[in-house]
C-alpha positions as CSV (number, residue, x, y, z in Angstrom):
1,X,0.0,0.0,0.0
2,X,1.3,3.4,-1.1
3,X,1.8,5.9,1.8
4,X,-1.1,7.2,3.3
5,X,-2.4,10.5,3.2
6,X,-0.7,12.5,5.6
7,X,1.0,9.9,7.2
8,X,4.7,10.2,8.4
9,X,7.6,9.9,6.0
10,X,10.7,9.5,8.3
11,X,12.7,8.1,5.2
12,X,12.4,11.1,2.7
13,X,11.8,14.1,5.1
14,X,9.2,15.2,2.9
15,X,6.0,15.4,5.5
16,X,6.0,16.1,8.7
17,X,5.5,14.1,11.6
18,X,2.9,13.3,13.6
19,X,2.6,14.3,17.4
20,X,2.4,10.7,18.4
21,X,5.1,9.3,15.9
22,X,8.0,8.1,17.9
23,X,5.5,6.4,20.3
24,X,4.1,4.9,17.5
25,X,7.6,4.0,16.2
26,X,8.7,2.5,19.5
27,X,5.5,0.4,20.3
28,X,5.4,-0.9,16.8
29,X,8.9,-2.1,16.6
30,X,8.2,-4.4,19.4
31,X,4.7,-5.9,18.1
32,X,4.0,-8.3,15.8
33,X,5.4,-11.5,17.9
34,X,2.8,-12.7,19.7
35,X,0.4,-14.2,17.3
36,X,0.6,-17.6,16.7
37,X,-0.5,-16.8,12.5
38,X,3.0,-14.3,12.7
39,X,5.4,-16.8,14.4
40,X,7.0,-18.2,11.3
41,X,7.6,-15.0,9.4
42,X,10.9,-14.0,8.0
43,X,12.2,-10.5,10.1
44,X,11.8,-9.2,6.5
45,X,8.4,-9.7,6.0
46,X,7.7,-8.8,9.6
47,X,9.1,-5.3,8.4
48,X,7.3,-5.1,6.0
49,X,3.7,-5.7,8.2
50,X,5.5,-2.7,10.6
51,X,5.4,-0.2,7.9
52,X,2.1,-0.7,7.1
53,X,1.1,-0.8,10.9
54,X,2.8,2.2,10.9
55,X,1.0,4.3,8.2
56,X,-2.5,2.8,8.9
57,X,-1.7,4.4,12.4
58,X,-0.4,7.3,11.6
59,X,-3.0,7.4,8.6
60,X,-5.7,7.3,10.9
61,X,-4.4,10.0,13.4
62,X,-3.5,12.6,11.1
63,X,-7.3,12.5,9.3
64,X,-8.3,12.9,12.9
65,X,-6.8,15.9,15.0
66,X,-8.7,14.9,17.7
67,X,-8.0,11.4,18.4
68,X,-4.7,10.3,20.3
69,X,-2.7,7.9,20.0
70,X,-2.3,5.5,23.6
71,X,-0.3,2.3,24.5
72,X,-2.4,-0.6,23.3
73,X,-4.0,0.7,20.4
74,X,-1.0,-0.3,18.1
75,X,-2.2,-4.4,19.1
76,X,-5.8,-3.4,18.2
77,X,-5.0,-2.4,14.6
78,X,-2.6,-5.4,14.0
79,X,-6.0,-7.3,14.6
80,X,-7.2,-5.3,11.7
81,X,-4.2,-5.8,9.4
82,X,-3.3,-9.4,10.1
83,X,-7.5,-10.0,9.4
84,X,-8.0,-7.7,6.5
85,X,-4.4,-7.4,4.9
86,X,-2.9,-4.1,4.2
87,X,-5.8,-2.3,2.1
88,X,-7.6,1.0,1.8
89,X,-10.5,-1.1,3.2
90,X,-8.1,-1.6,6.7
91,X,-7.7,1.7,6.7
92,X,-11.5,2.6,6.7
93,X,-12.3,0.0,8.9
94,X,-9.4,1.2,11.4
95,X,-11.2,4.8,10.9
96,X,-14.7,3.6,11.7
97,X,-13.7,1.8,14.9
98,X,-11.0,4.8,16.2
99,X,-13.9,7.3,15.6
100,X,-16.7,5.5,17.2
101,X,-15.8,2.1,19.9
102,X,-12.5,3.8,20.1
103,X,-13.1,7.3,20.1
104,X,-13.3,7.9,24.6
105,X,-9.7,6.3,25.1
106,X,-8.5,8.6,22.0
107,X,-9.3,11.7,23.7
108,X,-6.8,14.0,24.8
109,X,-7.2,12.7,28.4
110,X,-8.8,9.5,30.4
111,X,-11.4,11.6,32.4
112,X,-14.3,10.1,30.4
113,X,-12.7,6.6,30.8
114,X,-12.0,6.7,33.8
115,X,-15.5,8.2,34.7
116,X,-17.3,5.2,33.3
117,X,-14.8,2.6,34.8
118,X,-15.9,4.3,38.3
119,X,-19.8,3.3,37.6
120,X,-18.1,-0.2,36.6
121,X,-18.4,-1.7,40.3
122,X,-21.8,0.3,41.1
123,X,-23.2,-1.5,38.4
124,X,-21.5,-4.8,38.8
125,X,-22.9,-4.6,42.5
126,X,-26.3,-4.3,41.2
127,X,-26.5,-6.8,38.4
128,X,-24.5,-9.4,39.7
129,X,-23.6,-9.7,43.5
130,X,-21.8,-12.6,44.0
131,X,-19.3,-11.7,41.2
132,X,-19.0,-8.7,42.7
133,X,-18.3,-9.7,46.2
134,X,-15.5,-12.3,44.4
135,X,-13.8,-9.4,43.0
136,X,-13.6,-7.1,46.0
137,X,-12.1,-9.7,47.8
138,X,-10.0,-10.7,45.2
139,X,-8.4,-6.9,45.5
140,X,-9.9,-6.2,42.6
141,X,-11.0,-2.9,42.3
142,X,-12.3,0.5,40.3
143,X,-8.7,2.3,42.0
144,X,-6.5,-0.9,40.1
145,X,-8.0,0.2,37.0
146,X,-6.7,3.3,37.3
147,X,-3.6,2.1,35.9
148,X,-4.4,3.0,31.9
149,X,-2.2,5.4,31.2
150,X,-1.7,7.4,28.2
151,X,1.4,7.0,26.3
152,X,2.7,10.4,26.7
């Protein structure tokens, strides 16, 4: 796939790069070993699915000004890419999830997030007692969920 629009050029110097870029950079050099479908690939070819990673990334934040880019978010559009391939269709799709089921984390802060995770346990309490109880004395709580933490 040809580079996408707006997306950063590190090689040539000719765009500019993105807020989030060297996060982007740094998180995506260390993905793409987990899945079992990616464990016999050749470090070139596993390049090769990086770069593309990379622009759909970077294609998706530079459309949208107001989405940011978190840790985590680099593994949810590998999904994308190992399922789809490396198409303008990825890039849609990628789009379409970032700007709706993804659209509170890519804020410019957690507050929202972390809003709704503190009506988690209120609610679990209600719906489901005993699953609730197990957790709270498991240690689990809405304070150890606290720990989502932008990348910057």
């Amino acid at each position: 796939m040809a580079a996408l629009k707006g997306s950063s050029n590190t090689e040539s110097g000719s765009q500019e790069s993105h807020r989030d870029a060297a996060q982007v950079e740094k998180d995506v050099e260390r993905s793409l070993w987990h899945y079992d479908v990616l464990q016999g690939l050749k470090e070139s070819e596993r390049r090769v699915k990086r770069r593309a990673l990379t622009q759909i990334i970077l294609g998706v934040l530079d459309a949208n000004d107001e989405l940011f880019y978190f840790q985590g978010y680099h593994d949810i559009v590998s999904v994308f890419l190992m399922t789809l391939g490396n198409s303008k269709g990825t890039l849609q799709a990628v789009q379409k999830v970032s700007m709706t089921y993804q659209r509170e984390p890519m804020r410019s802060g957690f507050e929202e997030v972390m809003a709704a995770t503190r009506l988690l346990f209120p609610l679990l309490d209600a719906a489901d007692e005993l699953l609730f109880q197990h957790l709270s004395e498991s240690g689990v709580s809405c304070s150890r969920l606290s720990c989502i933490r932008r990348a910057h």
